[in-house]
C-alpha positions in Angstrom: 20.0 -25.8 -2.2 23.6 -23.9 -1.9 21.4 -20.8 -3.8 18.9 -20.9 -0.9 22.0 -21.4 2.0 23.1 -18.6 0.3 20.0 -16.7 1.1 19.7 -17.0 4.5 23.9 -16.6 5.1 23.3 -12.7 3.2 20.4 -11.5 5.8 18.1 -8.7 5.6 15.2 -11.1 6.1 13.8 -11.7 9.3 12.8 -15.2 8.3 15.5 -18.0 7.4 14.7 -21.0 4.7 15.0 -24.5 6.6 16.9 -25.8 4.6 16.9 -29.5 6.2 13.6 -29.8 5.3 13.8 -28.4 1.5 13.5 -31.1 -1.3 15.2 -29.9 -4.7 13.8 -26.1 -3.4 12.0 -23.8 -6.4 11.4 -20.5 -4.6 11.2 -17.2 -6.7 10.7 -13.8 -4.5 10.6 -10.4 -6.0 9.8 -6.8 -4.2 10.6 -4.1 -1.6 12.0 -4.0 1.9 12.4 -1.2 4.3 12.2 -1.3 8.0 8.4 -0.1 8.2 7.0 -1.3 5.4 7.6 -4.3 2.8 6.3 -5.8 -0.3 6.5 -9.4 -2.1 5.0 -11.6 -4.1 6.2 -15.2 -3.5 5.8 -18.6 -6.3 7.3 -22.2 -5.2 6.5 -25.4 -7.1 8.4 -27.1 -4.5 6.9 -25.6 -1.0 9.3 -24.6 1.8 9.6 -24.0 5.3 10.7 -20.7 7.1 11.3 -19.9 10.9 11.8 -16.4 12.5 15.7 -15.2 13.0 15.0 -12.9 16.0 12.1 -11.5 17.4 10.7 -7.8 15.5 7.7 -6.0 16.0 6.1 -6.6 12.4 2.6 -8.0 11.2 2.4 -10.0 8.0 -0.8 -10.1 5.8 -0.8 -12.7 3.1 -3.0 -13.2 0.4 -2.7 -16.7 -1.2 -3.5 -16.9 -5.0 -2.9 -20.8 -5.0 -2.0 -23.4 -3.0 -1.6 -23.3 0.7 0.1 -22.4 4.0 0.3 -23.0 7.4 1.4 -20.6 10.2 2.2 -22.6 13.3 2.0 -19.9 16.0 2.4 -20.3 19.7 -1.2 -19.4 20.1 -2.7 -21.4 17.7 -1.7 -23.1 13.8 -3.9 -20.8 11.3 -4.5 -22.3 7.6 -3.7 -19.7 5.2 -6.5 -20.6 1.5 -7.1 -18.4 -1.4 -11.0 -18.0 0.3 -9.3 -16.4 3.5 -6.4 -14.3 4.1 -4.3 -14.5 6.8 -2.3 -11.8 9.7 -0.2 -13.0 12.0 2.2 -11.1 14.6 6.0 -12.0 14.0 6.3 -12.3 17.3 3.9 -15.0 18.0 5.5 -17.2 14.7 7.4 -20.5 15.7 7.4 -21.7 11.8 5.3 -21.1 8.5 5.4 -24.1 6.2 4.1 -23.3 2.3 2.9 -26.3 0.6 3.8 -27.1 -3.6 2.5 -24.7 -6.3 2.1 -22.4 -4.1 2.1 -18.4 -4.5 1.0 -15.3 -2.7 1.1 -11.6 -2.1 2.2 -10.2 0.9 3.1 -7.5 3.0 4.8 -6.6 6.7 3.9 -3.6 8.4 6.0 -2.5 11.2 3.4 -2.4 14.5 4.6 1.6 15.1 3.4 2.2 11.7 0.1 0.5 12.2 -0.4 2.6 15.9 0.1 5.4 14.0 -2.0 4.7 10.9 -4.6 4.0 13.3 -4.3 7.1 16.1 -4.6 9.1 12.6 -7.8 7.2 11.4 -9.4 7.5 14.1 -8.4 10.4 16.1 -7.5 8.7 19.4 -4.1 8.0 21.0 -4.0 5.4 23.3 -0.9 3.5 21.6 -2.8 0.6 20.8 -3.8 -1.4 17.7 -7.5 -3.1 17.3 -8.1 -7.0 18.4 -7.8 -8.1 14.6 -8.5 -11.6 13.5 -6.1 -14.1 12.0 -7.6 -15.1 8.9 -10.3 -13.0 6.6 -12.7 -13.8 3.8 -11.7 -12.5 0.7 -15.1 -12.1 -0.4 -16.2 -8.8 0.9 -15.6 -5.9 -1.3 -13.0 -4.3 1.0 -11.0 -7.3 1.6 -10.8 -7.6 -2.3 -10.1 -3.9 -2.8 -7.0 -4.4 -0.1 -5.9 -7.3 -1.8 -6.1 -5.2 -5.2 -4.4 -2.0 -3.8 -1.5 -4.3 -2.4 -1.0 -6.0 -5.7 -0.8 -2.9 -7.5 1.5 -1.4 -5.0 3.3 -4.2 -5.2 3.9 -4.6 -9.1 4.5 -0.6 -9.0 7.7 -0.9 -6.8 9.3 -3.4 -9.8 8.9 -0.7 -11.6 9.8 2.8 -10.4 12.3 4.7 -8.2 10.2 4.8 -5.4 11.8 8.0 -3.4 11.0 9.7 -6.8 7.4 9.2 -7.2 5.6 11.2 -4.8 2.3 8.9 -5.4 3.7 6.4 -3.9 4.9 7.8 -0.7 0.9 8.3 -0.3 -0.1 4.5 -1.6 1.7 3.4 1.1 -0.1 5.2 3.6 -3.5 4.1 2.4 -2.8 0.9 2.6 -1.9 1.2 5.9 -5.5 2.8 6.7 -7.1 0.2 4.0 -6.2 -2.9 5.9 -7.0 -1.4 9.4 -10.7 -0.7 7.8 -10.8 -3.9 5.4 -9.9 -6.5 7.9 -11.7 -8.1 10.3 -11.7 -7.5 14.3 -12.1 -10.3 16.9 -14.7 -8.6 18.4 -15.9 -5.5 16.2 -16.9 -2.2 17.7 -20.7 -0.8 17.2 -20.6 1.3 14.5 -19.9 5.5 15.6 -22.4 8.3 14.1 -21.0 10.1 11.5 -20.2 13.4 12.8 -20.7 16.5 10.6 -17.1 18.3 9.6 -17.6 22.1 9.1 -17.2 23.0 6.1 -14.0 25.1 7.0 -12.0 21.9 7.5 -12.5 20.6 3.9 -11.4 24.0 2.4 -8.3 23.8 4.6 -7.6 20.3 3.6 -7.9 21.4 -0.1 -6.2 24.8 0.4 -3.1 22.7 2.1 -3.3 19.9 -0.8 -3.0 23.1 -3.7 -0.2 24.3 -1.7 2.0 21.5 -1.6 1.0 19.4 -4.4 4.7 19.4 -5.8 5.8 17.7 -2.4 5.5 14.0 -0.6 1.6 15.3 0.5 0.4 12.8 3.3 -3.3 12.2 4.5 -2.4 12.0 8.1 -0.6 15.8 7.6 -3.6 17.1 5.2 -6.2 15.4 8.4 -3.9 17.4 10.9 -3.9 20.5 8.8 -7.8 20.4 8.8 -8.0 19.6 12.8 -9.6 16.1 12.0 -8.9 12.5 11.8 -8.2 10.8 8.3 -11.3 8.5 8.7 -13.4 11.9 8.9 -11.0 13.8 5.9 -12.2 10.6 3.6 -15.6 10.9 4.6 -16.2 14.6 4.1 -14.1 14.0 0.4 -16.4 11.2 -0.1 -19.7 13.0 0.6 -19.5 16.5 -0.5 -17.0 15.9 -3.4 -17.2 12.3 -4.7 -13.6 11.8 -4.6 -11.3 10.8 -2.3 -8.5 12.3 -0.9 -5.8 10.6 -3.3 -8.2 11.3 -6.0 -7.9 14.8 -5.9 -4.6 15.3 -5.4 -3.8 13.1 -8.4 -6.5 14.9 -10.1 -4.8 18.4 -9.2 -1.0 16.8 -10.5 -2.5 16.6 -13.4 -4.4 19.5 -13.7 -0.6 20.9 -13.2 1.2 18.9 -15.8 -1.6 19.8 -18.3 -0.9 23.3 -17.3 2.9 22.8 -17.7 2.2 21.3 -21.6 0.3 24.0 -22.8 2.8 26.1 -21.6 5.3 28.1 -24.0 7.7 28.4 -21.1 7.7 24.8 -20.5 8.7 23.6 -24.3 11.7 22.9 -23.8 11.1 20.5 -21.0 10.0 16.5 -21.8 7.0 15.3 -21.1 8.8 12.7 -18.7 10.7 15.2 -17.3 7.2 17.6 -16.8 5.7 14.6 -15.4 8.3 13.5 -12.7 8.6 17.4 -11.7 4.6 16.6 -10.5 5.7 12.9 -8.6 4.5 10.8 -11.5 7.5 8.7 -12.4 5.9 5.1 -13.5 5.2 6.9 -17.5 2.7 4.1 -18.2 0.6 4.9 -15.3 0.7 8.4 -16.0 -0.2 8.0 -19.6 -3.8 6.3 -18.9 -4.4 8.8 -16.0 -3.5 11.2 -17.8 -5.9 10.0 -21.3 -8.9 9.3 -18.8 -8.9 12.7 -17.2 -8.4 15.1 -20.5 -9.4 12.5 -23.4 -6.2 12.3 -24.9 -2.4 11.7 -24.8 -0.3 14.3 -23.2 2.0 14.2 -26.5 -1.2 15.3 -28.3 -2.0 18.2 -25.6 1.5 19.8 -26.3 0.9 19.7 -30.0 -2.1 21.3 -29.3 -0.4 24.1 -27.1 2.3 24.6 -29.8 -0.5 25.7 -32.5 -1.7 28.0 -30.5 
């Protein structure tokens, strides 16, 4: 109890524990937290209750992997299941009460960042954010592949520097666009027609991604570069390369670090230290990347290089 007082007297979250209502509390938290975006993956044997500090402009999405939640909101209580994910608008939040054996993964998004995830998806700028619903079926193949994406995004930042891996910077971003696609709107649009992208925008996209590939890249910046919206960069990747954006530039880092190995210059450099000069700083991630794109272990590529 004087662990979790203590927790609430520190700050830095916009939520405080109520600690009246916490019976012998078991609460374990672990991730990220930055102004725009955070990460965390919450376990509680013992349940708790949590009510806003002040008033923010933030959204919460929150997958629960067991047990349950309530959000009691001003506009309505919404039940928060491992079948349905939840989003709810700080500001709307009178309390959130988590129920025993409970755990979840989550994230806040700061509402600038969605509006500007979402006048770079979709090309318009009217300062807004879609109608979306409160709660979500995990069952559709989008809602999973959010959930997965924020898991993994989630576990990554335990693990890494994150200013140092220049990966991340653009997880982050996709996530952003994932959950505005993934999730739900209270009353959906029709579906646009695809419009046709001259071909000149995808070579600019890939002639700005070549050029910059040792800095933070960003799909908003490649979209701009191109004179198109993000949804329509991904789309043209999709359909006249196979690949998505991400997947290319990762594919090109490597293409660069292979380069780098094979490279009599480069033999006095690490393979870490090769790597993290092309944003890949998690070594473990990088090693499986880099095995399923070449077929085998960087160490083995520079042995290679050196017996030539």
């Amino acid at each position: 109890m004087r662990q979790l007082q203590l927790c609430n007297d520190r700050g830095g979250l916009a939520i405080g524990f109520d600690v009246l209502r916490s019976t012998i509390p078991d609460i374990a938290i672990a991730g990220s937290q930055t102004e725009a975006f955070s990460l965390w993956e919450t376990r509680s044997s013992s349940g708790f209750v949590t009510k806003p500090k002040f008033n923010a402009q933030l959204i919460t999405i929150r997958f629960v992997t067991s047990g349950h939640i309530i959000y009691r909101r001003r506009s309505g209580d919404v039940d928060g299941v491992p079948t349905h994910a939840t989003l709810v608008n700080f500001n709307d939040l009178r309390e959130v009460q988590a129920y025993g054996a409970f755990s979840a993964v989550s994230g806040t998004f700061s509402v600038d960042v969605l509006m500007a995830a979402h006048a770079a998806l979709t090309g318009r700028s009217d300062g807004t954010l879609p109608d979306l619903a409160p709660t979500a079926s995990v069952a559709t193949p989008a809602m999973m592949a959010l959930f997965l994406t924020l898991r993994r995004v989630q576990e990554q930042i335990q693990a890494i520097e994150c200013h140092d891996d220049l990966t991340f910077q653009l997880l982050k971003e996709v996530l952003s666009y994932q959950l505005l696609s993934a999730w739900p709107q209270r009353d959906a649009p029709a579906p646009s027609q695809a419009q046709d992208i001259p071909s000149r925008s995808l070579g600019r996209a890939l002639d700005y991604i070549e050029a910059n590939l040792s800095r933070a890249l960003t799909l908003a910046d490649i979209a701009a570069v191109a004179g198109i919206s993000v949804r329509s960069l991904q789309n043209r990747f999709r359909r006249d390369l196979g690949r998505t954006p991400v997947q290319v530039i990762l594919e090109r880092r490597l293409a660069q670090v292979h380069q780098d190995l094979m490279s009599p210059a480069k033999a006095s450099l690490s393979v870490a230290d090769i790597a993290r000069s092309w944003g890949f700083v998690h070594m473990g991630d990088f090693g499986q990347r880099y095995r399923r794109q070449y077929g085998r272990t960087p160490t083995e590529t520079r042995r290679t290089g050196r017996a030539l």
